[in-house]
Structure formats: structure tokens, C-alpha cells
PAFITI-60609 format. One record per residue (C-alpha): x, y, z. Coordinates in Angstrom, 1 decimal. Layout:
PAFITI-60609
+--------+--------+--------+
|      x |      y |      z |
+--------+--------+--------+
|      X |      Y |      Z |
...
+--------+--------+--------+
This chain:
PAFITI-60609
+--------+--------+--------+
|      x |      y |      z |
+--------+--------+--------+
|  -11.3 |   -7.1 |  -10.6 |
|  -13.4 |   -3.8 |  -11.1 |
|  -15.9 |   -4.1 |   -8.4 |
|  -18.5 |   -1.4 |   -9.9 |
|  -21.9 |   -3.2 |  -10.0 |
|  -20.1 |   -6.8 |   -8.8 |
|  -21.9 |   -8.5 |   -5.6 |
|  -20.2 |   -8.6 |   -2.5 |
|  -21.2 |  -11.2 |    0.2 |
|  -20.1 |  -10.6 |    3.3 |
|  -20.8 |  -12.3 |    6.3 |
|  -20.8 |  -10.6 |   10.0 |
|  -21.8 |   -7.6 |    8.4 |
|  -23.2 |   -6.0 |   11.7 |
|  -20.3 |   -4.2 |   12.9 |
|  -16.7 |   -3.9 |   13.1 |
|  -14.3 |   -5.5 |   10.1 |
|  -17.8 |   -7.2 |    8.4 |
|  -19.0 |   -3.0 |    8.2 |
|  -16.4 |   -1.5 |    7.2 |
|  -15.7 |   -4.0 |    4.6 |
|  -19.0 |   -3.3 |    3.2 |
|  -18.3 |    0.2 |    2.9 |
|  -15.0 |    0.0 |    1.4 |
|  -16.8 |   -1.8 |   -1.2 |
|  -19.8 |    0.2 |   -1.7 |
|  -17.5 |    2.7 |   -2.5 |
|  -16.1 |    1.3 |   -5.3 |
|  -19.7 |    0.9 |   -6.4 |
|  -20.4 |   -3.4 |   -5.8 |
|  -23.5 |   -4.4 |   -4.9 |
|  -24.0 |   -5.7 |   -1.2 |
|  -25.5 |   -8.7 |    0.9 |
|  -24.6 |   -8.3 |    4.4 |
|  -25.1 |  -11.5 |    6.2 |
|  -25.4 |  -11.5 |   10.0 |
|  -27.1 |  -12.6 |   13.3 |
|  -28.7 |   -9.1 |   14.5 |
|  -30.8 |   -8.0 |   11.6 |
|  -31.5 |   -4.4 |   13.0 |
|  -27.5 |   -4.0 |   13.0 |
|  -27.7 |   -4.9 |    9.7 |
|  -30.6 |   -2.2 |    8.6 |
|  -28.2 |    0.2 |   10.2 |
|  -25.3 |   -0.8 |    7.9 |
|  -28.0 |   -0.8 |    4.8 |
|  -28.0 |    3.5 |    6.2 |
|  -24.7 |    3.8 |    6.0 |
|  -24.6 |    2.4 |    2.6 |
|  -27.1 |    4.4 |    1.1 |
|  -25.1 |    7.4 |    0.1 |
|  -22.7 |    5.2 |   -2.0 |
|  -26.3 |    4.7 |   -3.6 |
|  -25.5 |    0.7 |   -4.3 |
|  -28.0 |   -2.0 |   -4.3 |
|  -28.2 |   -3.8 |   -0.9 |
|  -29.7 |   -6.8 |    0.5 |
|  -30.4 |   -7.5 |    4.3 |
|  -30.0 |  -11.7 |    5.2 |
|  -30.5 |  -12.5 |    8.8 |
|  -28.4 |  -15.3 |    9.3 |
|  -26.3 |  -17.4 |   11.7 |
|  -23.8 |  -18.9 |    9.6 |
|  -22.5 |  -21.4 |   12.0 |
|  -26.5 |  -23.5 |   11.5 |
|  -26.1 |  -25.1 |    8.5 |
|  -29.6 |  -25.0 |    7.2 |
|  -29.9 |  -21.2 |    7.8 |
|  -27.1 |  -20.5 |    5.6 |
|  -28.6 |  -23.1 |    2.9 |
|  -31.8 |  -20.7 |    3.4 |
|  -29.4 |  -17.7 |    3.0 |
|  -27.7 |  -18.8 |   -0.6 |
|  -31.0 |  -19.9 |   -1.8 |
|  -32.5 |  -16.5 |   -1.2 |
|  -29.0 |  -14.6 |   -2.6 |
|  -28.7 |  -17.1 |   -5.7 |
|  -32.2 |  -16.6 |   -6.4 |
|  -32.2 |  -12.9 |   -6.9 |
|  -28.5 |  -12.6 |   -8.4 |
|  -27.6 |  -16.1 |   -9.5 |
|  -24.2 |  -15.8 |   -8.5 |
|  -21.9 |  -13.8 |   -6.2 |
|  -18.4 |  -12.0 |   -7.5 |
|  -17.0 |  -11.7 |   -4.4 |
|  -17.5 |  -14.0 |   -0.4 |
|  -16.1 |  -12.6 |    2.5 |
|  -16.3 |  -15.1 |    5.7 |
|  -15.9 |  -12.9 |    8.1 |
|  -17.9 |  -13.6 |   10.9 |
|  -16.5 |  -14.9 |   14.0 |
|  -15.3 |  -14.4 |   17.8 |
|  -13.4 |  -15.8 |   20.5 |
|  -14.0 |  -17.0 |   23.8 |
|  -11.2 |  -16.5 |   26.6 |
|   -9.6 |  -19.0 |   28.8 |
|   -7.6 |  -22.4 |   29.5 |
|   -9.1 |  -25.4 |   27.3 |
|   -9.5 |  -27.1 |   30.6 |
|  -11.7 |  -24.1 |   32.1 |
|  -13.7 |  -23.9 |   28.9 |
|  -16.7 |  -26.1 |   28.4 |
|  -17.1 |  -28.5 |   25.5 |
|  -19.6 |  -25.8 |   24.1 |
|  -17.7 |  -23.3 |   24.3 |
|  -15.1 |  -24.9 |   22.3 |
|  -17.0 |  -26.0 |   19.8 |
|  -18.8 |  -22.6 |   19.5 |
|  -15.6 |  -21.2 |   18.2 |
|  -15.2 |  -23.7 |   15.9 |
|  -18.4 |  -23.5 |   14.5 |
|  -18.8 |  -20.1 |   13.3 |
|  -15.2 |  -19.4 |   13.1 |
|  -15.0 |  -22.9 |   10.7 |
|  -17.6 |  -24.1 |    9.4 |
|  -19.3 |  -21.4 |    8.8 |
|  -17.0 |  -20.6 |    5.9 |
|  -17.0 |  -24.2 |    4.9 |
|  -20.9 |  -23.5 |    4.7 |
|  -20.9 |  -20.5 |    2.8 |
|  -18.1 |  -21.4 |    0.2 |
|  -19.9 |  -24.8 |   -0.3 |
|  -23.6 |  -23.1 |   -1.1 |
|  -21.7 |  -20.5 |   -3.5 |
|  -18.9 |  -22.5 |   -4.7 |
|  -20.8 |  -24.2 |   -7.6 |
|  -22.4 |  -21.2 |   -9.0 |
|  -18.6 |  -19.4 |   -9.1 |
|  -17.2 |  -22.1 |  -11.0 |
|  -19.8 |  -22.3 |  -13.1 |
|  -19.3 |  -18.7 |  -14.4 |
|  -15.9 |  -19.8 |  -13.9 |
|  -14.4 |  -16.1 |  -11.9 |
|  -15.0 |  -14.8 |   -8.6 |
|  -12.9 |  -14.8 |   -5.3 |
|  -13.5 |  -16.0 |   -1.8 |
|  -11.8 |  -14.2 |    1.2 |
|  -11.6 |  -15.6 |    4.4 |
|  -10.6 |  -13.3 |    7.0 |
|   -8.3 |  -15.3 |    9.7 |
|   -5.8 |  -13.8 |   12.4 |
|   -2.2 |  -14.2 |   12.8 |
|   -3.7 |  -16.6 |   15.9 |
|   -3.9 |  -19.2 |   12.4 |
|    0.2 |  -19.3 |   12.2 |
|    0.5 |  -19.2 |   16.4 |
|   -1.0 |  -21.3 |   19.1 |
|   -1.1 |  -19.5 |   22.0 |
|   -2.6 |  -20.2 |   25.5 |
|   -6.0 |  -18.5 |   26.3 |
|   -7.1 |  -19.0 |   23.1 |
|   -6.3 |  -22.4 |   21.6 |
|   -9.6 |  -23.2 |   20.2 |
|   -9.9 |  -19.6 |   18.3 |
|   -6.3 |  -20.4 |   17.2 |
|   -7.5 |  -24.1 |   15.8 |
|  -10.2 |  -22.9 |   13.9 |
|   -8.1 |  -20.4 |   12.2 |
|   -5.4 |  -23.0 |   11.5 |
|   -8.5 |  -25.0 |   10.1 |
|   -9.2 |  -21.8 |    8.0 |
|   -5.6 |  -21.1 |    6.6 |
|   -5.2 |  -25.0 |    6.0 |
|   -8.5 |  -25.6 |    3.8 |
|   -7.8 |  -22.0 |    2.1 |
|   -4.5 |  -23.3 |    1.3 |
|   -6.2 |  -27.2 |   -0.1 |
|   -9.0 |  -25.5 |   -2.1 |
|   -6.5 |  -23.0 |   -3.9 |
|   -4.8 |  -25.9 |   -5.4 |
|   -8.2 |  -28.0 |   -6.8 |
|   -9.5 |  -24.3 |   -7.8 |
|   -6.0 |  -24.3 |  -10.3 |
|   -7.9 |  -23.6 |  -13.7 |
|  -11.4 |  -22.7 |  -12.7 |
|  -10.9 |  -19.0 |  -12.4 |
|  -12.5 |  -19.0 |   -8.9 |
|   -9.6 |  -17.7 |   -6.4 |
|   -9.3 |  -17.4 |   -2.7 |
|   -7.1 |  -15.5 |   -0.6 |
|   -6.6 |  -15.3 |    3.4 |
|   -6.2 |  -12.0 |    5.5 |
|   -4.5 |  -12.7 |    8.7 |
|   -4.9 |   -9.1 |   10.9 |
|   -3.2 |   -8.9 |   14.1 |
|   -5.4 |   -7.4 |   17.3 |
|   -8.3 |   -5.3 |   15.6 |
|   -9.9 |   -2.3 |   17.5 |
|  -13.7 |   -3.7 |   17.2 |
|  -16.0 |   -5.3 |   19.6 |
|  -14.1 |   -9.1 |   19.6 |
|  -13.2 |   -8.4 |   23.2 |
|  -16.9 |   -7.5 |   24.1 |
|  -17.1 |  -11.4 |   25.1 |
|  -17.3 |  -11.4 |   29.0 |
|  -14.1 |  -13.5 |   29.0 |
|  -12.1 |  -10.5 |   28.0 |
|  -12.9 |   -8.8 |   30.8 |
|  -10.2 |   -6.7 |   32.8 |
|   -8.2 |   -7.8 |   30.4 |
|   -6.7 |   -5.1 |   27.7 |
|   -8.7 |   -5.0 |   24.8 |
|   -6.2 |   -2.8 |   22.5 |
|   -2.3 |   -2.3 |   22.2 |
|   -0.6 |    0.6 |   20.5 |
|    0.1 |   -1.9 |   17.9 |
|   -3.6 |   -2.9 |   17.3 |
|   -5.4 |   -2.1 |   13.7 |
|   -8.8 |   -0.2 |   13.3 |
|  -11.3 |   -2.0 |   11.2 |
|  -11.0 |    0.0 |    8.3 |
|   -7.3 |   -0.8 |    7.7 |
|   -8.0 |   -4.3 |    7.9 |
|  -11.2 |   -4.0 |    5.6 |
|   -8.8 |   -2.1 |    2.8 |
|   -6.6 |   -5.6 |    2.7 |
|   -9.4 |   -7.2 |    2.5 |
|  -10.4 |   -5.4 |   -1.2 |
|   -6.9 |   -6.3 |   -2.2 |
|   -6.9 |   -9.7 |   -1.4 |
|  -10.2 |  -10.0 |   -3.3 |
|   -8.0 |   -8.9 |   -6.7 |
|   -5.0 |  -11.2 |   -5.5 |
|   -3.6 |  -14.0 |   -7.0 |
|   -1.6 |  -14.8 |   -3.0 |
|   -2.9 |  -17.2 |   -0.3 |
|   -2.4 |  -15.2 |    2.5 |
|   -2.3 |  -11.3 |    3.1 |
|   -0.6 |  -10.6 |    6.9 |
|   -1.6 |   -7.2 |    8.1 |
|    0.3 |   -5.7 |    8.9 |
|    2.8 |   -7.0 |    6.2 |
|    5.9 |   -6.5 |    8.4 |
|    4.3 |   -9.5 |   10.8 |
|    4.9 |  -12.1 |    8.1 |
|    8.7 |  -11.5 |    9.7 |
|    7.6 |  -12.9 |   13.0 |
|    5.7 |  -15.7 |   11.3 |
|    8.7 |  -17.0 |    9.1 |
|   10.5 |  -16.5 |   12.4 |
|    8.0 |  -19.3 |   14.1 |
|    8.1 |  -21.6 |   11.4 |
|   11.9 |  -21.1 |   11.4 |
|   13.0 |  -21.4 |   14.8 |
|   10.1 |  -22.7 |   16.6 |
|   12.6 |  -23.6 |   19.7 |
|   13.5 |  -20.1 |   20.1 |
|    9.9 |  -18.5 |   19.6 |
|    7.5 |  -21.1 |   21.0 |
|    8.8 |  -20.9 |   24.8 |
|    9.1 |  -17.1 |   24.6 |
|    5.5 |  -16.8 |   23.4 |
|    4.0 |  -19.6 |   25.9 |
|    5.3 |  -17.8 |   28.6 |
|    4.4 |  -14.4 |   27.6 |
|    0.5 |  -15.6 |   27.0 |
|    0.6 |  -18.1 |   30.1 |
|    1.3 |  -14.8 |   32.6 |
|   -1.5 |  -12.9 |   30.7 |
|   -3.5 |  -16.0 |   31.4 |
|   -2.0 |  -17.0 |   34.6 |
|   -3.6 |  -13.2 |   35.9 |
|   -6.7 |  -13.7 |   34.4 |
|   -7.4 |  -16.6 |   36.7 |
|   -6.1 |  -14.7 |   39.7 |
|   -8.9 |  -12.1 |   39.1 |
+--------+--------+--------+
């Protein structure tokens, strides 16, 4: 897909992947919504994007409430009819044991992290098949191949992500509406702002910068794959999983459990 003049949602525009998505798009000349909670953030994004000198629009939104992002596609549609390109992107993590975590909390994660997506890709599903092209990416984490302690809800709504990307791929066979996943490993943004992350390491030498993971994200929005791993050579450790789960599950429970194990000891 050329992306000069085609429109680009993308949600949790505000800061870290969601901006520098938007910019690696606006580069290549697309038109862009930025959805997000904190609309101020997202005037500040709009700055950034003006010397690309693309057409904008600003839509305050929390995409986990359901009738705010019906507001938001009805605004979007209105003005452009259709979108080329949706990038659910928003979402976060909270930190600690399912059993220290409250039913909120859990449900939180699963709410923005899942059905937020499911609510954007249903409001701007129709109009894609319609025009029959355009391509959905959900950005997911390699925390969607591995259940790890700490943070088994964020890991289950990313599992939820990969598995309905991975369902609607197949009934979109035909209707030249595509959808890829991008699965990032540990991303140098704000995720770890979340009080629950504190004294805890936010980075690792191995750890992406946003703009890496917002370049995979352009590619999977031309790509005919499921899922793009980023860093590719991670897909190893993923087959490995799948492969020899009784090898790679304790090793990786008791690796996370000690991180976990300290946290509570704080």
C-alpha cells in the first residue's frame, strides 16, 4: 500500500509507540486521526506532525467505553467515510500476582488492551469491506505467545488479541481487508510509568525504542503475515515454547516468579 494521502487511525496516539507510529506515517504522507485519552497530548502530537504538512484530526477518546468509541467512528466516518489503515495500539499493564490484584484491576487490562480493539475493528470493519481494501494492525507483545507471572492478565488479553487476529484473518479471506499482528518485546516508552512497576527495571539492553517498533508496524500494514515479532530473531524463542514447553515453561516461571517474588519483599 502507498500510504500518500491514505487515513491512518491510530489509537493511543498520545505518546510512546501510538506517536511515533503517527510520525512514521505522516512521513510517508497519510492522513492522521490520533485517538487517545489526554487530548492536550494529542494537540502536541498534531505539532509534531505539522511539518510533514498532512491532514490531522484530534479524537479524545477512551477506547476501552464502548459508546465513546461508537462516538469516535461516527465523528471519523463522517468526515472521511472510511479509514485505510487501524492501528490498536492503546494499552498498558498493571504489575503483580493475580491474587494481589483486584478484580478491577484485572479487568482494566482486559478492557483496553481487548476490547478496545474489538471496538474499534467492529465500528470500522463495515466501511473497509465495503470499499473492500484496507488493513487493521493490532499491536500485541511477545507477553501474547508467553504467560508469565506478574503479568498474567496483560499476557491474557494479548493471547485474546493474537487469537481473534488469527479467527478474523480467515473470515476476511476474499474481502481485501487484511490484518496483521506486531508482537514487540520490552519497549523504551512510558508502559512502566504504572506505580506497580516501581523499583522494578524498566529497560534491558535488549529493549526496543518506540520508533523501531512503529517502523514494523508500517510493514505490517503492507503485509500479507499474521504476526510480525520484533525483533524477528524472537520468533526462535517462541517456536522454542511451543516446541518444548517442558523445557521452557519451568525456566521462565522461575525466572519471572524471583522478579516477582522481590517485588513483594519491597
Amino acid at each position: 500500500m502507498n500510504f500518500k494521502e491514505k487515513i491512518v487511525l491510530i489509537t493511543g496516539t498520545s505518546s510512546g509507540i501510538g506517536h511515533a507510529s503517527a510520525i512514521q506515517f505522516a512521513k510517508k504522507g497519510a492522513s492522521i486521526i490520533l485517538v487517545a485519552r489526554r487530548k492536550k497530548k494529542l494537540e502536541e502530537v498534531v505539532e509534531d506532525l505539522k511539518k510533514f504538512n498532512v491532514s490531522t484530526l484530534v479524537c479524545e477518546c477512551d477506547v476501552s467505553n464502548k459508546s465513546q468509541v461508537q462516538k469516535m467512528s461516527e465523528i471519523v466516518l463522517e468526515k472521511y467515510d472510511s479509514i485505510d489503515v487501524l492501528v490498536n495500539n492503546a494499552g498498558f499493564a498493571i504489575y503483580g500476582s493475580v491474587s494481589n490484584l483486584t478484580t478491577e484491576e484485572i479487568e482494566s487490562q482486559m478492557a483496553t488492551n481487548y476490547f478496545g480493539m474489538v471496538y474499534c475493528i467492529k465500528n470500522f470493519l463495515p466501511s473497509m469491506i465495503k470499499k473492500k481494501s484496507g488493513h487493521i494492525v493490532n499491536v500485541a507483545s511477545v507477553a501474547a505467545s508467553f504467560g508469565l507471572p506478574g503479568i498474567a492478565p496483560y499476557c491474557a488479553s494479548k493471547f485474546a488479541m493474537l487469537g481473534f487476529s488469527e479467527g478474523l484473518k480467515h473470515e476476511l479471506k476474499e474481502t481485501g481487508v487484511g490484518i496483521t499482528v506486531v508482537s514487540p518485546i520490552r519497549v523504551r516508552t512510558n508502559f512502566f510509568d504504572h506505580p506497580s512497576f516501581e523499583n522494578m527495571p524498566k529497560y534491558s539492553p535488549t529493549s526496543l525504542s518506540a520508533e523501531t517498533v512503529a517502523k514494523a508496524i508500517l510493514k505490517a500494514a503492507n503485509s500479507p503475515r499474521l504476526e510480525i515479532i520484533v525483533p524477528a530473531v524472537v520468533r526462535g524463542a517462541v517456536w522454542m515454547k511451543n516446541t518444548f514447553p517442558y523445557l521452557i515453561n519451568p525456566i521462565l516461571g522461575s525466572t519471572f516468579n524471583k522478579q516477582l517474588n522481590n517485588k513483594k519483599q519491597d
